[in-house]
C-alpha positions as CSV (number, residue, x, y, z in Angstrom):
1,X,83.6,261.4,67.6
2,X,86.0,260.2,65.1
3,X,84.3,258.0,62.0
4,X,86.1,254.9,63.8
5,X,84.0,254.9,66.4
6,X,80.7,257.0,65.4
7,X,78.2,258.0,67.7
8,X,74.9,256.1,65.3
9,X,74.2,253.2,67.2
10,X,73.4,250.0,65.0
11,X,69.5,250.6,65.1
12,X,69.7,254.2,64.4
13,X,72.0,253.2,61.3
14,X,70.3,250.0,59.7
15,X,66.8,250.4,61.9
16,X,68.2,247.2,63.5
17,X,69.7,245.5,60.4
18,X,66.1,245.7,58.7
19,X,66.3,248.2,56.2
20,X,69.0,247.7,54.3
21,X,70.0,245.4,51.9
22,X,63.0,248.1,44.4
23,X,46.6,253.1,33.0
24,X,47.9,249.7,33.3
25,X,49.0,248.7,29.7
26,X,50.9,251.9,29.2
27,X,53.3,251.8,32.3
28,X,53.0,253.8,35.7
29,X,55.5,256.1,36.2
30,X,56.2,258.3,39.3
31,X,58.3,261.2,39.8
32,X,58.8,263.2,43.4
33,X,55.8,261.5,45.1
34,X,55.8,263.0,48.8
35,X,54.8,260.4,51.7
36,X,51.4,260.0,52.5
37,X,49.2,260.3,55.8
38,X,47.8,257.8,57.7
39,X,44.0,259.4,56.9
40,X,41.3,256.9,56.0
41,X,41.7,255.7,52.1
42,X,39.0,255.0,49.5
43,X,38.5,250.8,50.0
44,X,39.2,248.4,47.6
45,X,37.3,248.3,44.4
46,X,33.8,245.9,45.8
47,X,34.4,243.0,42.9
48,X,36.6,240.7,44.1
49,X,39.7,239.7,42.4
50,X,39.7,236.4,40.6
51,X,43.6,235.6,41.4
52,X,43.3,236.7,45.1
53,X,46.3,234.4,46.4
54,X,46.5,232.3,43.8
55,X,49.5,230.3,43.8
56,X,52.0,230.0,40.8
57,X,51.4,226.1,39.9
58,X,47.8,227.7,40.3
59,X,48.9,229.5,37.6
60,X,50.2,227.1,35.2
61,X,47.5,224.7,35.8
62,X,45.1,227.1,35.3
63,X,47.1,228.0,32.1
64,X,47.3,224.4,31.0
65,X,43.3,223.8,31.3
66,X,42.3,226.9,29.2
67,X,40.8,228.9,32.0
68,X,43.2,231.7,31.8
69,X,46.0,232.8,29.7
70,X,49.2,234.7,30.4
71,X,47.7,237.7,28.5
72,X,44.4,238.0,30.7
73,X,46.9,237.1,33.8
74,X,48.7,239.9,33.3
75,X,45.7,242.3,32.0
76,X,44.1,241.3,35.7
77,X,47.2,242.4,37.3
78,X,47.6,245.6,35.6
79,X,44.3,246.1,36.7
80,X,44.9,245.8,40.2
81,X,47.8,247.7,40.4
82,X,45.5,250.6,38.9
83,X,42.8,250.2,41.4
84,X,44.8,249.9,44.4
85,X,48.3,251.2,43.8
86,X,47.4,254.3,42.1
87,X,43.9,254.5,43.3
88,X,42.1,253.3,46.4
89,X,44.8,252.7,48.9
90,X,47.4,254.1,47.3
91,X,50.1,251.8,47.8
92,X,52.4,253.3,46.3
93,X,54.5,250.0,45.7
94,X,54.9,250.2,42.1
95,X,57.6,252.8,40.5
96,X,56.2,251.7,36.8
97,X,54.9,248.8,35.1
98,X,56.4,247.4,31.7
99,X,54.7,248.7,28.6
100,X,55.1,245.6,26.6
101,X,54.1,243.1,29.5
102,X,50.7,242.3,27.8
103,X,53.3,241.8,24.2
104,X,55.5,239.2,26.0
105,X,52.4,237.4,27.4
106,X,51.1,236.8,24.3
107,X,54.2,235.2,23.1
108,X,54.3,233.0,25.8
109,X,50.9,231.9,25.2
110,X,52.1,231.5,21.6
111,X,54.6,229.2,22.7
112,X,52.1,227.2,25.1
113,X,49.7,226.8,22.3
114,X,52.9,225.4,20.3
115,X,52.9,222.9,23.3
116,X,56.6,224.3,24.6
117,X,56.2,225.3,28.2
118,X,59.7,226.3,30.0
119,X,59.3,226.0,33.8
120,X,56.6,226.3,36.7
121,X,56.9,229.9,36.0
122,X,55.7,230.1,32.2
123,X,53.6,232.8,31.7
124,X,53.9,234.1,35.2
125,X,54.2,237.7,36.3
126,X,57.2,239.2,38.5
127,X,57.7,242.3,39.9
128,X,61.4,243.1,40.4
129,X,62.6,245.6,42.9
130,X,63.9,249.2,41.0
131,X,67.6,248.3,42.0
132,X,67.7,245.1,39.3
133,X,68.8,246.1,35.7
134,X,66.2,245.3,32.7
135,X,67.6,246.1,28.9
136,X,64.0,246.8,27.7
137,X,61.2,250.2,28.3
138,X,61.6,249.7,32.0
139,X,64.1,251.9,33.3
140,X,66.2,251.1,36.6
141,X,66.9,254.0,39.0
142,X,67.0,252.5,42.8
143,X,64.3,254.9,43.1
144,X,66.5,258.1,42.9
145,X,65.5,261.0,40.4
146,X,69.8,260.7,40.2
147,X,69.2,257.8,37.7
148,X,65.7,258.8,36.1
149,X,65.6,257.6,32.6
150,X,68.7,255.4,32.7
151,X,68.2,252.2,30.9
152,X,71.0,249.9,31.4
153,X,72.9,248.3,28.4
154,X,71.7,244.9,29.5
155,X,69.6,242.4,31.6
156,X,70.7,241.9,34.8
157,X,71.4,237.8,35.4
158,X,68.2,237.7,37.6
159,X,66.0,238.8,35.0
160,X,67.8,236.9,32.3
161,X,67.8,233.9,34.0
162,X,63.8,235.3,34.4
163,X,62.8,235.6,30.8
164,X,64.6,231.8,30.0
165,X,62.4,230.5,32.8
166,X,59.4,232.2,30.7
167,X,58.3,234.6,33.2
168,X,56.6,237.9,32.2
169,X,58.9,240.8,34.0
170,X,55.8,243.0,34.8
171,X,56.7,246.0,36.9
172,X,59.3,247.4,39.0
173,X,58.6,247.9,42.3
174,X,59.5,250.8,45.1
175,X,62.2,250.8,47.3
176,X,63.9,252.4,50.2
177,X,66.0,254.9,48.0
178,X,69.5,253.2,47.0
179,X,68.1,250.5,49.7
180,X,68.6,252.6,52.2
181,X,72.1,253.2,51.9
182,X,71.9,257.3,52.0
183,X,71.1,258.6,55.6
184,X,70.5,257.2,58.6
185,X,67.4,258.6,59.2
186,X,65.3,257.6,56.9
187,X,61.7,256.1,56.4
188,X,61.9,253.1,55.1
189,X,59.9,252.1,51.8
190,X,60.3,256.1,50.8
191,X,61.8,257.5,47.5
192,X,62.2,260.3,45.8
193,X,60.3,258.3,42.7
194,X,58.3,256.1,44.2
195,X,57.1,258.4,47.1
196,X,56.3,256.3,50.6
197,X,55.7,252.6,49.9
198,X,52.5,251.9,52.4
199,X,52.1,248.4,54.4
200,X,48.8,246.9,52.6
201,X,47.3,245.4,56.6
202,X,47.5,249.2,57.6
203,X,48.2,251.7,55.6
204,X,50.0,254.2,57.9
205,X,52.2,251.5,59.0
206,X,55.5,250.8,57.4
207,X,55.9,248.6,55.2
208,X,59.5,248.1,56.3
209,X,62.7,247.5,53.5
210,X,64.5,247.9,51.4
211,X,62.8,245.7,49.5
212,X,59.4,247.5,50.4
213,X,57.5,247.8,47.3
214,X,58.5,244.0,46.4
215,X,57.1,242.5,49.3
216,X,54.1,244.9,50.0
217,X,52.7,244.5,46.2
218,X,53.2,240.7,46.5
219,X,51.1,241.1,49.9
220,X,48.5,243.1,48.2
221,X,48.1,240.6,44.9
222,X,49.6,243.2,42.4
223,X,51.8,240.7,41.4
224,X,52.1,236.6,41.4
225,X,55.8,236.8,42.8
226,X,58.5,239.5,43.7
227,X,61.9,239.6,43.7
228,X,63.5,241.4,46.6
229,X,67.6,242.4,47.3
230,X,69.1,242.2,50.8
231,X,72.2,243.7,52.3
232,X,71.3,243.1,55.7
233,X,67.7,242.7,56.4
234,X,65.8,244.1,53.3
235,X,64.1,240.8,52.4
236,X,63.3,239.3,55.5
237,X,61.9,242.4,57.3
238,X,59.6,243.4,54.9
239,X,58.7,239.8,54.2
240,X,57.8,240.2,57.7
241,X,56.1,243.9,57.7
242,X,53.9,242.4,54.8
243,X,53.0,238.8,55.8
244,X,55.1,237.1,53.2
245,X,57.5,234.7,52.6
246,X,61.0,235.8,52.2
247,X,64.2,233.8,50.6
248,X,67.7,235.7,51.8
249,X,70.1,233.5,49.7
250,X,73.5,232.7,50.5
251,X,76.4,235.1,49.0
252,X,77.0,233.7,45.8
253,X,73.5,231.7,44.5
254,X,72.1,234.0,42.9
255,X,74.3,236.3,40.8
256,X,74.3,240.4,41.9
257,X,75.8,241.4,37.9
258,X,73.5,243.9,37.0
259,X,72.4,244.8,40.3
260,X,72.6,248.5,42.0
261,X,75.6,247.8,44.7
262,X,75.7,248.1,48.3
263,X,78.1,245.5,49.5
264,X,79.5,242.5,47.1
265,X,79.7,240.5,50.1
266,X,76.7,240.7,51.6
267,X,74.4,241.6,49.1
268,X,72.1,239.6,47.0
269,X,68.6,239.0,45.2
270,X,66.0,236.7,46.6
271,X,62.2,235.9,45.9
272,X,59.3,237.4,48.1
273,X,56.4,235.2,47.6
274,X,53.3,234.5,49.1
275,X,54.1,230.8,50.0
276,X,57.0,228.8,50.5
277,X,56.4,226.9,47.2
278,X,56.3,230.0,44.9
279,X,59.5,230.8,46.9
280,X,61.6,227.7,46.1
281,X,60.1,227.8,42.3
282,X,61.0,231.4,42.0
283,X,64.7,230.8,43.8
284,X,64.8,227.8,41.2
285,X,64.7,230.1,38.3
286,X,67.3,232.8,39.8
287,X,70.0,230.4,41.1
288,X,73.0,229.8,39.0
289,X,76.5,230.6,38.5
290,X,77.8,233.9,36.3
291,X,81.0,234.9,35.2
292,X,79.9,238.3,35.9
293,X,79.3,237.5,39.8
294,X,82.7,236.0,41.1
295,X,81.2,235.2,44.4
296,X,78.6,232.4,42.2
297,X,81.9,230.4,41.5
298,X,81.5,228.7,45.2
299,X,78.0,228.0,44.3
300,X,79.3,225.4,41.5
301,X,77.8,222.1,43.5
302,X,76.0,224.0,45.7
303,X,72.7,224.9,43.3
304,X,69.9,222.8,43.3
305,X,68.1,222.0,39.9
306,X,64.9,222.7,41.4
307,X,63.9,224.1,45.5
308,X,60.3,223.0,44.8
309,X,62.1,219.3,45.6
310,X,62.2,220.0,49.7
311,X,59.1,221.2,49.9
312,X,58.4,218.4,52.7
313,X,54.9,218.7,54.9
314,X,56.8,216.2,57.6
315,X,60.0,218.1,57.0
316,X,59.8,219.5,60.7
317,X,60.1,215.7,61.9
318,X,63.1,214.9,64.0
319,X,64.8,218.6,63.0
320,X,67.1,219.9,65.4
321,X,65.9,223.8,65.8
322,X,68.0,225.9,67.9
323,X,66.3,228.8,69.0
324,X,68.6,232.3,69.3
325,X,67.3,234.2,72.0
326,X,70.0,236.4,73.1
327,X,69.3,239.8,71.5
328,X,66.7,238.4,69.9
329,X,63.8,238.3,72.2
330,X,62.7,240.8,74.8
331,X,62.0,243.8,72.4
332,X,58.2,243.1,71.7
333,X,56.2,241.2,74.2
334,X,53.5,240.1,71.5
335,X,56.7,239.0,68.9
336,X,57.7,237.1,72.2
337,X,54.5,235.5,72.3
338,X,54.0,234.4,69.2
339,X,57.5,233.0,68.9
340,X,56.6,231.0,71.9
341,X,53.9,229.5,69.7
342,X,55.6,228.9,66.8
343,X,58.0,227.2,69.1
344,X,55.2,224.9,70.6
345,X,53.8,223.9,67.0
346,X,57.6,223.1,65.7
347,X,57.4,220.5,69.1
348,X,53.9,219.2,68.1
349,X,55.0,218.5,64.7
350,X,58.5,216.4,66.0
351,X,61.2,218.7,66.2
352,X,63.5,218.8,69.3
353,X,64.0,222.5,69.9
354,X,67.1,223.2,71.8
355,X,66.7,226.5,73.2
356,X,68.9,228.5,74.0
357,X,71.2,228.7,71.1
358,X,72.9,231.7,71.2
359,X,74.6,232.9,68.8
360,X,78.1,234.0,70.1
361,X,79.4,237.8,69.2
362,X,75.7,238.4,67.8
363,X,76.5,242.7,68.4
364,X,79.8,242.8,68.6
365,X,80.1,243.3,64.8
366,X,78.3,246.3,64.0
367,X,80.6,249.0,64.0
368,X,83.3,246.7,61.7
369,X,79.7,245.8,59.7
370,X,79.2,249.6,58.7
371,X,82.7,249.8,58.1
372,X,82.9,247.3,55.6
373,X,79.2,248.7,53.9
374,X,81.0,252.4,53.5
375,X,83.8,251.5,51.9
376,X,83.0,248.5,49.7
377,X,79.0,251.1,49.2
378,X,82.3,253.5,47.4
379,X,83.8,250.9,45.7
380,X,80.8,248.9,44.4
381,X,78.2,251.8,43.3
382,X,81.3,253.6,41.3
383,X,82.0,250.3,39.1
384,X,78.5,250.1,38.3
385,X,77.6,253.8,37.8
386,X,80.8,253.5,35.1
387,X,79.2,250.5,33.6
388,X,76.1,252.3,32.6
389,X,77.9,253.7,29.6
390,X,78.4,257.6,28.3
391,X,74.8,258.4,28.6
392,X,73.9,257.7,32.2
393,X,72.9,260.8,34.0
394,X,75.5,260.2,36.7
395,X,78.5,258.3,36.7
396,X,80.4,258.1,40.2
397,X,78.6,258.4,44.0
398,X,80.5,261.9,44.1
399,X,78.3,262.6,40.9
400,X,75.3,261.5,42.7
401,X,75.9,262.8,46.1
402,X,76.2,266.5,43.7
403,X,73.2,265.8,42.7
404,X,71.4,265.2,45.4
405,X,72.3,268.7,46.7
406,X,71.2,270.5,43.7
407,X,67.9,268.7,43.9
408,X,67.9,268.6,47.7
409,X,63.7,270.1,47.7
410,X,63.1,266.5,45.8
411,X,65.8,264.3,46.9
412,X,66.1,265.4,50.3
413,X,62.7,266.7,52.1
414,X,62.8,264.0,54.7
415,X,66.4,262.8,55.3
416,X,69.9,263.7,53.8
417,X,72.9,261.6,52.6
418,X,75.5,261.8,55.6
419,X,76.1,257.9,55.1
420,X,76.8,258.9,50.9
421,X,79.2,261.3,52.1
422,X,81.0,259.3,54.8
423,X,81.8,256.5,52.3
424,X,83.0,258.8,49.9
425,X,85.3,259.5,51.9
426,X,86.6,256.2,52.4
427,X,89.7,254.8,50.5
428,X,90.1,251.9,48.4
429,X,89.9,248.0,49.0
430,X,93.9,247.9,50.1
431,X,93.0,249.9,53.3
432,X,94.0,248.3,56.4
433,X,91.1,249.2,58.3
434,X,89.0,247.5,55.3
435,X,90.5,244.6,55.9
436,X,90.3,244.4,59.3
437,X,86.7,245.2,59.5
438,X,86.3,241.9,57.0
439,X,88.2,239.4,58.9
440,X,86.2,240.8,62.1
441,X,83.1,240.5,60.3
442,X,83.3,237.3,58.6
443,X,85.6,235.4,62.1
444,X,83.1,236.7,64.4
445,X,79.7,236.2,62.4
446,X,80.6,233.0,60.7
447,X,83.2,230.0,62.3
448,X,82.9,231.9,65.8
449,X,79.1,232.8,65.5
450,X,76.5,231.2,63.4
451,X,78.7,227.6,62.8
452,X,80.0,227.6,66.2
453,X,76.7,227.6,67.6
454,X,75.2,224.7,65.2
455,X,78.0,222.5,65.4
456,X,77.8,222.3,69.7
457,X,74.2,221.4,69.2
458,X,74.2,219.3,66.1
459,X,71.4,221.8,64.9
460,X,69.8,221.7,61.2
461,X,68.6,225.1,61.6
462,X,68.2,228.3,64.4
463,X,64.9,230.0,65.1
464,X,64.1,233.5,65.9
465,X,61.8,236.5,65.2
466,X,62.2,238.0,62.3
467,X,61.6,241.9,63.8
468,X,58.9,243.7,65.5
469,X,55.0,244.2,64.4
470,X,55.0,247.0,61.7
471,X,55.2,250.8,63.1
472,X,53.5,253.5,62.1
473,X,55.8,255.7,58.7
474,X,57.0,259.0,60.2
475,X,58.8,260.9,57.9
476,X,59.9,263.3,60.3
477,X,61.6,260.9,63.0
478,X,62.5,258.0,60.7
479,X,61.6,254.6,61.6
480,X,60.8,253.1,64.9
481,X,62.3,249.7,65.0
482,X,62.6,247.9,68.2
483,X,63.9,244.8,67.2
484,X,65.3,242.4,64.2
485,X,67.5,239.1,63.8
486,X,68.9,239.2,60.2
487,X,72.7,240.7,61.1
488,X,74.2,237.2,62.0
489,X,73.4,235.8,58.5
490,X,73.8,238.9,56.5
491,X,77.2,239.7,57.6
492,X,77.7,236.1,56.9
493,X,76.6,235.8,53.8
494,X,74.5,232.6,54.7
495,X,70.6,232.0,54.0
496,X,67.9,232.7,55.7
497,X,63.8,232.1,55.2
498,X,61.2,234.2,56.7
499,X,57.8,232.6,57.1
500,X,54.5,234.8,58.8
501,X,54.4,233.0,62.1
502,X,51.5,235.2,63.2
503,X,49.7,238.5,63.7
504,X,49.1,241.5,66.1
505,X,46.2,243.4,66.1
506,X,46.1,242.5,62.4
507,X,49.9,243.2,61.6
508,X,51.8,240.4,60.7
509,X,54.8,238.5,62.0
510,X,57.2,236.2,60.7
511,X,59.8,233.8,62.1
512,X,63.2,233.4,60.3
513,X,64.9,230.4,59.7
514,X,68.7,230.3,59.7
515,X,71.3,228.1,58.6
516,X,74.6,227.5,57.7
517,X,76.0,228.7,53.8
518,X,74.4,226.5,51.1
519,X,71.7,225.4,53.5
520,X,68.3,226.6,51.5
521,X,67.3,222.9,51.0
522,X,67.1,222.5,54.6
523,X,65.4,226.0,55.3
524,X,62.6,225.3,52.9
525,X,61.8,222.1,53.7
526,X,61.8,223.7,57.7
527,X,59.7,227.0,56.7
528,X,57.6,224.5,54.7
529,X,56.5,222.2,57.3
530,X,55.8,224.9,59.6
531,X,54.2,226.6,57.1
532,X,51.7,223.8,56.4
533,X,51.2,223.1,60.2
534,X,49.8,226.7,61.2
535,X,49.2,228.5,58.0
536,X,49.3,231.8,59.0
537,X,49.7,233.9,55.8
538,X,46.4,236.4,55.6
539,X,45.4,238.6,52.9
540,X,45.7,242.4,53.7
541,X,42.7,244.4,54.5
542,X,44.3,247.9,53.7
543,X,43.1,249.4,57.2
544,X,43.3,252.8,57.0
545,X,44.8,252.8,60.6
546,X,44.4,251.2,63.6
547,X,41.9,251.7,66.2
């Protein structure tokens, strides 16, 4: 078939829009890891771990008390990333951890003692997906050996806006390789760095992506909060995968400068916490306008001065929740279940659920979808390759795709780069069959799709599950999705809020929370109250597999 009309069908190409969208003190580093089986792993270390869960105001008010600092917070968490990230399970969710995190803890504490505190997340550690730039001995590489060593020239705005808000940037975590962006067939939460990222409730189970490593070390307590980067799913499935909450921003709140491309108008960076609350502190800190992000310029009016503010235990009361069933139930009879559950504790708790909701054209937008990934992927990746300066190891995706084929025994043992090579073929921005594939995406998925639906039934939010229970990683096959609602607000470019809604047979499942652009105040004060009404976040067990 022609590349207008390719044979890939949208689950073989995203996995079902869910793929898409990164010794302690000294760093850990990885290079070429392969996957790993599903064999039984060495347990946990016996001791248990004194921040198990603990929450971010647990944090600072531990902090404030005496009873830690940010120094032995950050010494416990370099800990546990050796024990169970390099050792014991092997999670392999961490690409390397910053050598001077323990430094920048003891300045915070500094400043504390000096009674200057800068936010709820003072002294906090965050691990930040391998796609977001830091100017310091962290290098960012979106897990690909094509970038190994490259250190860009500065901060991206997330982790600027990071270090103001007095956070300690601790590690960076794995990722589906360039988010998952190179082949179609991939595994996701696999790269050529990182080697496969494992789910922490079963360890040959998937941990989902892209944002893999983010959401399974938040999961697994290697890290108080994560940052995460969707194109079109890779927050809110692996929030999902892991049993986390997961913040998919609307276009434009949270600036993308300094950010490994895929799409500038559907990507962007959102938290992956284990509660709501860390969520809206953590999307606090990263929400602002750039003048390196055009697309930030709408959010002037739209940005909250602080998300911990709708954080509402009654917030479910009176809520209109539409729930989108159409292509959105059916593929899992357990995910079916649990929805209905989630839909019955939403009633309990005084919301009118108006179900169905459909979403209108919800399918009829992938092909334009992939269309408008390839050539703005093209586009996108070359400005920011460029930007790296003289000394990064590759400078255009021609220069990476090169690359890739020289070092096709580490960069390619699995999968291969057909998508790479497809949008490099593609033209530039002035292309009529860009444009096209825009207007189709943004008419169909926004004023004919997601507002259409909300405005005939006056709804605050719509409801559906988030994807399927977590499959077991095959690198030979690929992934094994059956199901996944983020599409409608991806290609949107409005929010969404994943919250675990459940379990199967130990594997978590969330429910997503949809709204119109510039919603989140509404979404977190929804995910909240249902949060606090069935309060079904676990901690993983790290299974070997299941029986």
């Amino acid at each position: 078939m022609s590349e207008h009309r390719d044979p890939l069908d949208r689950r073989t190409f995203l996995g079902h829009a869910a793929v898409l969208g990164a010794a302690a003190a000294g760093g850990v580093k990885r290079s070429g890891a392969a996957p790993r089986s599903g064999a039984a792993a060495a347990p946990p270390p016996a001791a248990p771990f004194e921040l198990e869960e603990v929450t971010a105001a647990q944090l600072q008010a531990g902090m404030a008390s005496g009873r830690w600092t940010s120094r032995r917070i950050v010494e416990q968490y370099l800990e546990r990333i050796a024990a169970l990230d390099r050792a014991g399970p092997s999670l392999h969710a961490i690409i390397e951890t910053n050598p001077d995190a323990v430094s920048l803890a003891e300045a915070l504490d500094r400043e504390r003692s000096a009674g200057r505190t800068r936010g709820p997340l003072h002294g906090v550690p965050v691990l930040l997906k391998d796609n977001i730039d830091t100017a310091d001995r962290m290098t960012t590489t979106a897990g690909s050996l094509a970038l190994e060593g490259s250190v860009p020239p500065r901060d991206s705005h997330v982790a600027e806006r990071l270090r103001a808000a007095g956070a300690v940037l601790l590690a960076k975590a794995n990722l589906s390789e360039w988010a998952n962006i190179r082949s179609s067939h991939s595994s996701s939460g696999w790269s050529a760095r990182g080697g496969q990222c494992r789910n922490p409730y079963v360890l040959d189970r998937n941990p989902c992506g892209s944002s893999s490593g983010s959401a399974a070390g938040v999961s697994a307590n290697l890290g108080a909060v994560a940052v995460g980067t969707e194109t079109d799913g890779s927050i809110v499935c692996p929030a999902g995968a892991n049993g986390v909450v997961g913040i998919k921003p609307t276009v434009g709140l949270v600036s993308r400068a300094g950010i490994v491309p895929i799409s500038h108008t559907q990507d962007t960076a959102g938290p992956l916490c284990r509660t709501v609350a860390d969520a809206a502190a953590l999307l606090t800190a990263m929400a602002g306008t750039d003048a390196l992000d055009p697309a930030t310029a709408a959010a002037a009016g739209h940005v909250a001065p602080d998300y911990t503010r709708f954080l509402d235990p009654a917030g479910l009361r009176g809520a209109r929740i539409g729930v989108a069933r159409e292509k959105f139930f059916g593929y899992s009879d357990v995910t079916d279940r649990l929805a209905a559950a989630a839909l019955d504790a939403m009633r309990g708790a005084g919301a009118v659920i108006v179900d169905p909701a459909d979403i209108p054209h919800a399918g009829t937008y992938d092909d334009a979808e992939l269309e408008v990934l390839l050539y703005e992927l093209k586009a996108d990746l070359n400005a920011y390759l460029a930007a790296l300066g003289p000394s990064a190891p590759v400078r255009t995706l021609a220069d990476v795709i090169a690359f890739n084929e020289r070092e096709r025994a580490r960069e390619m043992p699995y999968f291969g780069q057909e998508l790479f090579v497809r949008a490099q073929a593609k033209g530039p921005l002035t292309s009529p069959g860009y444009r096209k594939a825009l207007r189709d995406c943004r008419r169909l998925s926004r004023t004919l799709g997601i507002d259409a639906v909300m405005t005939r039934h006056r709804l605050d939010a719509l409801v559906a599950p988030t994807g399927n229970p977590a499959w077991p990683t095959d690198a030979v096959n690929g992934d094994h999705f059956t199901g996944s609602s983020s599409t409608p607000a991806a290609v949107a470019g409005y929010p969404s809020v994943s919250v675990p809604m459940g379990d199967a047979w130990g594997l978590p499942v969330n429910l997503s929370f949809i709204g119109r652009a510039w919603s989140e105040p509404v979404l977190i004060r929804l995910a909240y109250a249902f949060e606090q009404i069935t309060m079904h976040r676990k901690a993983p067990r790290f299974l070997p597999t299941l029986a």
